[in-house]
N, C-alpha and C positions, 0 to 999 in steps of 0.2 A: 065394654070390649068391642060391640061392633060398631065404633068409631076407630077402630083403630086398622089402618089401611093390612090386609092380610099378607102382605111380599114384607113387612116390616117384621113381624112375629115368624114366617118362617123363615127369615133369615136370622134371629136369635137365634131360632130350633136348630137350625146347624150350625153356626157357631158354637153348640156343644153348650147353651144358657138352659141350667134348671128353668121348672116351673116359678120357681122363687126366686131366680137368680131374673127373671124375666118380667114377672110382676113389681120386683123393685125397678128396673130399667123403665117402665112404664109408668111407673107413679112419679121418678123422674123427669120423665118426658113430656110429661101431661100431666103436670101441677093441677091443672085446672078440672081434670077427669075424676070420674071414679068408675069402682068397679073393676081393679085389678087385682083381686088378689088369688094369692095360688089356685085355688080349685077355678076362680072364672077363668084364668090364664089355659089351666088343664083342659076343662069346658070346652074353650075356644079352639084351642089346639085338636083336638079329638071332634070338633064337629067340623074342623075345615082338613082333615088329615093332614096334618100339620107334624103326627108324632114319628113317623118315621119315612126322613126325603134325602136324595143324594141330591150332587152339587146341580147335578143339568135338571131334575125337577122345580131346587129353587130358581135356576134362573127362568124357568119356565111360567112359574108362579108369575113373579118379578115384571118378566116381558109381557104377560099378560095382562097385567094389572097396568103397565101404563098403558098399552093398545087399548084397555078399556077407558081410561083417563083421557086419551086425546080424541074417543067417539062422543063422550059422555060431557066432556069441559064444552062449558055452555062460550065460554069467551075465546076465541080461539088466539093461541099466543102471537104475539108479533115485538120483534126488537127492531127498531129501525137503522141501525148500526151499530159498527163496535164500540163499544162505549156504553153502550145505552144499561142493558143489563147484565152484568156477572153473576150466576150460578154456582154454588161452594157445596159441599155434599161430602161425605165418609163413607168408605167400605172398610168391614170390620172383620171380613169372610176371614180373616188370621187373627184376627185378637185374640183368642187364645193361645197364642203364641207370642203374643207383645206385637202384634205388626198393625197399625189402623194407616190407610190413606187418607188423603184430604186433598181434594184439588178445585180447582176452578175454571169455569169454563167460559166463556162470551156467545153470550145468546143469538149474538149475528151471524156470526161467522161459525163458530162452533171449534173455535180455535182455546187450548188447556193452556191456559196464560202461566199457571203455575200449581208445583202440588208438592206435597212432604209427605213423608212418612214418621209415624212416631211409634212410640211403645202404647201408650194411652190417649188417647184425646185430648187434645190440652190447650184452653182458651189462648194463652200466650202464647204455644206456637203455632198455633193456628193463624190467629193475629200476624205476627214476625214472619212467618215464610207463604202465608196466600196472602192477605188483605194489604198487608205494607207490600211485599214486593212488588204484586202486581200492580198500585199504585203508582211506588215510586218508578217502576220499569214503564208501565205504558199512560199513566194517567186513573185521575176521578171515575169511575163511573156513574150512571145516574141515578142507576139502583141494584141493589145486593139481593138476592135472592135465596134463603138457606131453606130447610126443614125447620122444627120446631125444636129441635135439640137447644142444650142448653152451653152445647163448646162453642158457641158464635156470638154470645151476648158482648165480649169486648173487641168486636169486630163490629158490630151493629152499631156500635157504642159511638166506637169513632166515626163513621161509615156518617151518623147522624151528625155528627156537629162539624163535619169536616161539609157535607153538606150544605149546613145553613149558612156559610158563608161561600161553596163556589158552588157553581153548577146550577142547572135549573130549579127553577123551584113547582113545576108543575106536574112533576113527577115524585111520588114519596122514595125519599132514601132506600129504605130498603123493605121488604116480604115475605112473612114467614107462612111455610106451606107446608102442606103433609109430601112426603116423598115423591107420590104419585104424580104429581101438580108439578112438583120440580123436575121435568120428563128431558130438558136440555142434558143437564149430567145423567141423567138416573140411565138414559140409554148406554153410556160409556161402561158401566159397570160389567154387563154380560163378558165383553170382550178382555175389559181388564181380566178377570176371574180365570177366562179362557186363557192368557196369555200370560199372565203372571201368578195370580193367586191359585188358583188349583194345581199347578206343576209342582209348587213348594208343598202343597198343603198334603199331596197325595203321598210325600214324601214323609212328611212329617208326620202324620197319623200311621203311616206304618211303621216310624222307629217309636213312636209308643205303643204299637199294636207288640212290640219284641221287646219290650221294658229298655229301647236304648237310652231313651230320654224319661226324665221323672220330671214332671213338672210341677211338680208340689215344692220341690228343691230350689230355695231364693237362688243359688247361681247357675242353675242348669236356667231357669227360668229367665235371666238376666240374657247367658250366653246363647241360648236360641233366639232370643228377639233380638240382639245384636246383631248377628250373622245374618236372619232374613229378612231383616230389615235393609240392610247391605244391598241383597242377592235381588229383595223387590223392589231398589231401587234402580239396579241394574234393567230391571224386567218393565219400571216404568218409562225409564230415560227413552227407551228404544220403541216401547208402543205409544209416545208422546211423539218423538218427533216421525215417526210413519205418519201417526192420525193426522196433527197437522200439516202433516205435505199430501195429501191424498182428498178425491172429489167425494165430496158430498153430494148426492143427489139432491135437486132442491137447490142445494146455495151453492158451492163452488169449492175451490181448494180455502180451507182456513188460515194457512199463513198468506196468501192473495188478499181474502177480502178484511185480515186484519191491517194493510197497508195505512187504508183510507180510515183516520180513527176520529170521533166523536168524544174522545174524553175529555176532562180538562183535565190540561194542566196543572199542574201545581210545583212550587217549591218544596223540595225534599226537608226544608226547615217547618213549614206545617205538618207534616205527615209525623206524628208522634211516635219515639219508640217503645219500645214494648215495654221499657220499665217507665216511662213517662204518661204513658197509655193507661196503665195497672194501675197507676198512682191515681188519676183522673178517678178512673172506675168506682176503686174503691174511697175516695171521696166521697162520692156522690152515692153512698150505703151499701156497694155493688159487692161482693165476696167472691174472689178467685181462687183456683187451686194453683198455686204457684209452678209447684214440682210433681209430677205425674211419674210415679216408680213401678216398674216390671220386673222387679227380681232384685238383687241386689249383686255388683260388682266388687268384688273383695279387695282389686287393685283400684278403685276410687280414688284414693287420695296420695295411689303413688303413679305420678305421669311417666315414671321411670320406667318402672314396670309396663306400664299400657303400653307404652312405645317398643317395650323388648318383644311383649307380647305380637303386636303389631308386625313386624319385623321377621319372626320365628314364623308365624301364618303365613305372609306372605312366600317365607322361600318355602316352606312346607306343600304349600297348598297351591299358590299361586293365585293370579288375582281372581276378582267377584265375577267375573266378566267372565271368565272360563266355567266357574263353577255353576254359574247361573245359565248357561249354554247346556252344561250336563242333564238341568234340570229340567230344559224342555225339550230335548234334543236327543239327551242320553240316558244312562240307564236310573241316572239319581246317585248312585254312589260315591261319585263325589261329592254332592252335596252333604251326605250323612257320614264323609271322613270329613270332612270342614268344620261341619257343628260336634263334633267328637272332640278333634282337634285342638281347636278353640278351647271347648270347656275343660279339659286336659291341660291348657297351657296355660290359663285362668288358674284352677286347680294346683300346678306346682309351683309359681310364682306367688301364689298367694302364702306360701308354706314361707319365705324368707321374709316378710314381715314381720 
């Protein structure tokens, strides 16, 4: 266990991960480890006060632990432009709600080339909206950078062989590191949290703190990652393009120094699609989770319906963009007539199938 960086496990511990629920997370993470099982998890937890932290202690944990990581890192990092290395990283601070981020950052510049949000982690989309887009949008870079986690292996995948035909070769493709190590993204995080993820999440833990919300419920479960997944998208779009229009101390504005770029090139004919990608992978023994599910949506398989529903929220409620305002701005209650809303409208639509 004490290999395992300590801002890692207290961010499970608030994410609401049993002791069990956290020991498996670890035995995934760290195929290669031992010595996670519940009681060393509990152990760990209880000698690092680990068992009970609000949101500004983890990120305290969090900030402190890379501040110790950039005293302590024997090699001091250096990218020598854009292009050179990309950084890719998850915040999970909503996964219990169906909400994970994933973005990417350029180690030069410090400019979020690109990012998604999903219900679960999910090699394919992960692949499809960071690793392909930000390719085909600005170019190769020289090397990829992730954590140890196991959603990036068909990003790595390609990342390598798309490699060994352009780009340098005196640099390895790509690096997998513990969080700590990955301190280009890991700094974005706080802010995120600050800016989007805690405003939703303060919200949300209080309509289950009042039984509004059951999340044991496949379509209550479905209907709230939909909705804040929406609302943190809104929440992202807008602290992406601040961050990259604004001075870095150190380097400069990040849409500036991402002008002059070091990628290569490529044609958008090499760059494999995601089911082209999969196919590759799993050739070569590789095992994917195709479909990554948060609940279940009842209207599924009728577009008909999704679209009325669609339709019905918007004059009801009106757009994301207002509700997601309410949410850092106002009192929250819109936000908690949206996600009512929704799963209500979900809920009687579903009745005419």
């Amino acid at each position: 266990m004490e290999s395992v960086p300590v801002e890692i496990v207290a961010e499970l511990r608030k994410n609401g991960l049993t002791y069990a629920e956290i020991s498996l997370k670890l035995q995934q993470d760290y195929p290669q480890q031992r010595g996670f099982s519940k009681r060393s998890v509990h152990r760990y937890c209880k000698e690092h006060n680990l068992e009970k932290m609000d949101d500004d202690e983890v990120d305290e944990v969090v900030e402190q632990a890379i501040y110790n990581g950039d005293r302590t890192n024997p090699v001091p990092y250096h990218a020598s432009g854009f292009g050179h290395k990309l950084h890719l990283d998850q915040n999970e601070k909503l996964v219990m709600f169906g909400v994970t981020h994933v973005l990417a950052v350029d180690g030069y510049s410090g400019m979020i080339v690109s990012h998604v949000i999903m219900p679960v982690k999910n090699n394919l989309l992960i692949y499809e909206h960071i690793y392909r887009k930000s390719v085909l949008t600005y170019g190769l870079w020289e090397q990829i950078r992730v954590d140890c986690g196991r959603e990036f292996f068909l990003t790595l995948f390609i990342q390598k062989k798309l490699r060994q035909q352009y780009g340098s070769t005196e640099i390895v493709p790509y690096v997998q590191t513990p969080s700590t190590q990955n301190l280009t993204v890991e700094r974005l995080w706080p802010q995120v949290n600050a800016r989007v993820n805690y405003p939703l999440k303060r919200i949300l833990f209080s309509m289950q703190d009042r039984n509004s919300i059951d999340m044991t419920c496949p379509t209550t479960r479905y209907c709230v990652s939909h909705v804040v997944i929406k609302l943190a998208t809104v929440g992202m779009e807008r602290f992406i393009s601040a961050w990259n229009s604004h001075f870095i101390a150190g380097k400069g504005v990040p849409l500036v120094l991402s002008q002059q770029r070091f990628t290569t090139q490529v044609q958008a004919s090499v760059v494999p699609s995601t089911v082209t990608a999969t196919q590759d992978y799993e050739q070569q023994g590789g095992s994917l989770t195709h479909f990554s599910e948060f609940g279940i949506d009842p209207l599924r398989e009728r577009h008909d319906l999704i679209r009325l529903r669609d339709e019905h929220f918007g004059v009801d409620i009106g757009s994301y963009e207002t509700v997601f305002t309410d949410a850092v701005s106002g009192s929250g209650d819109l936000v908690e007539r949206a996600l009512l809303h929704f799963l209500t409208l979900t809920q009687r639509l579903a009745q005419l199938i």
